[in-house]
FINUDO-183589 format. One record per residue (C-alpha): x, z negated, y negated; residue number from 1. Coordinates in steps of 0.1 Angstrom, whole numbers, plus 5000, padded with zeros to 4 digits. Layout:
BEGIN
[[X Z Y] NUM]
...
! end
This chain:
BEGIN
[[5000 5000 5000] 1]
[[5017 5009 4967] 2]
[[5014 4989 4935] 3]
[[4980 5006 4921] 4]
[[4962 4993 4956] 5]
[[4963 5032 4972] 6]
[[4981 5038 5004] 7]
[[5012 5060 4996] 8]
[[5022 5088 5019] 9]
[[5051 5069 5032] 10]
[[5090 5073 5032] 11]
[[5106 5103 5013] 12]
[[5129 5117 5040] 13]
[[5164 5109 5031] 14]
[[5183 5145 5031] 15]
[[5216 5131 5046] 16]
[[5221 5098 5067] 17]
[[5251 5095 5043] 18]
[[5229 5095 5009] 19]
[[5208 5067 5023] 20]
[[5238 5046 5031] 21]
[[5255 5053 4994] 22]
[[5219 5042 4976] 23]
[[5218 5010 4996] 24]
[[5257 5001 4989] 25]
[[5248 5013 4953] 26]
[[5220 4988 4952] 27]
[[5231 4961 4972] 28]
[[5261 4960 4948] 29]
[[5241 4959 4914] 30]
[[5224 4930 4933] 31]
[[5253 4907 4941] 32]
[[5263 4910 4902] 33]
[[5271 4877 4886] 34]
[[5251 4893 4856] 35]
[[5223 4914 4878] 36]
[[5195 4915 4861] 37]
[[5162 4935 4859] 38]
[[5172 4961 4841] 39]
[[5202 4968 4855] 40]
[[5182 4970 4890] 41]
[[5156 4991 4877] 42]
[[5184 5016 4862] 43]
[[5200 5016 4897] 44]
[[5165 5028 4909] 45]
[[5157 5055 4883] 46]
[[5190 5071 4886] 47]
[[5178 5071 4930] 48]
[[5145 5086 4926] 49]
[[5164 5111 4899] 50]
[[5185 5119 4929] 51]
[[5159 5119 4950] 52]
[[5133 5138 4936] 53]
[[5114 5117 4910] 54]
[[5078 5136 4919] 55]
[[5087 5127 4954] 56]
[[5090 5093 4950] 57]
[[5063 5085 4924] 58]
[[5036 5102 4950] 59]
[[5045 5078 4978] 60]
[[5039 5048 4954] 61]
[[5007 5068 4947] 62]
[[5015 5076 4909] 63]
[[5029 5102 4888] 64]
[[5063 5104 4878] 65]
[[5059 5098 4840] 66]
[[5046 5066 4849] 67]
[[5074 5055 4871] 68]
[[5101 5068 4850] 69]
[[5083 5048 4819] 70]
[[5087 5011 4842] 71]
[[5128 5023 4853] 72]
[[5138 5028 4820] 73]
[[5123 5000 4806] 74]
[[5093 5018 4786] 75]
[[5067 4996 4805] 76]
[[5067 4967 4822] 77]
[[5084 4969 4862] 78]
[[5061 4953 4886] 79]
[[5077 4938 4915] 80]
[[5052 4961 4937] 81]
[[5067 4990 4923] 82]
[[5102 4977 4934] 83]
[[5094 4972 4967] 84]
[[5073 5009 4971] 85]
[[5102 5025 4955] 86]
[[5132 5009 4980] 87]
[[5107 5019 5007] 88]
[[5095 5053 4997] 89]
[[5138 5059 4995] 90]
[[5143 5044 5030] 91]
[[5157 5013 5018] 92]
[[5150 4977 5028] 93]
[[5154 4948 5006] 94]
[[5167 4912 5026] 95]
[[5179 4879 5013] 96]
[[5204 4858 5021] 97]
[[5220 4823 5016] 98]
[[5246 4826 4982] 99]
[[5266 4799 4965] 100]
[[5243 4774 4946] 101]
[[5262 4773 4908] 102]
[[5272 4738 4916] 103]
[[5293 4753 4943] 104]
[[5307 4783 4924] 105]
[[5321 4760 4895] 106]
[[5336 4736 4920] 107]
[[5373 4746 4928] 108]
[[5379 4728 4955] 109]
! end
């Protein structure tokens, strides 16, 4: 279900194995930023779907590309739901995991 409550048509193929690697190193390094933030993810993203094939990607999250671009670039708001459609509709998967609390960063030793 994509983030205006439509069912999208589901992942945009990725054209090479190696493409959908690089985007996920891509964003899984603008993630681990000390300073990452959501604009920073949400340029990672928009410069993906540009890649990608911005029509592409904005009909699996069941909207038009004008609208999409507008939340990447900062234009409009970014909704969490269009995060998560986006990272799917390019074959990626977003995961957590345990990082140092800033108690333990700032302690040397």
């Amino acid at each position: 279900m994509n983030a205006a409550g439509k069912a999208g048509t589901g992942p945009v193929p990725a054209r090479t194995s190696d493409l959908a690697w690089q985007m996920a190193e891509h964003l899984d390094s603008r993630l681990r930023l000390r300073d990452c933030d959501e604009a920073g993810i949400a340029r990672a993203l928009l410069l993906m779907c540009e890649l990608h094939g911005m029509s592409r990607v904005a009909r699996a999250c069941g909207m038009n590309s004008d609208t999409l671009r507008r939340q990447l670039d900062g234009t409009r708001t970014l909704n969490f739901d269009t995060v998560l459609c986006v990272s799917r509709a390019l074959g990626l998967q977003l995961s957590a995991e345990v990082g140092a609390s800033p108690a333990d960063a700032a302690d040397p030793g």
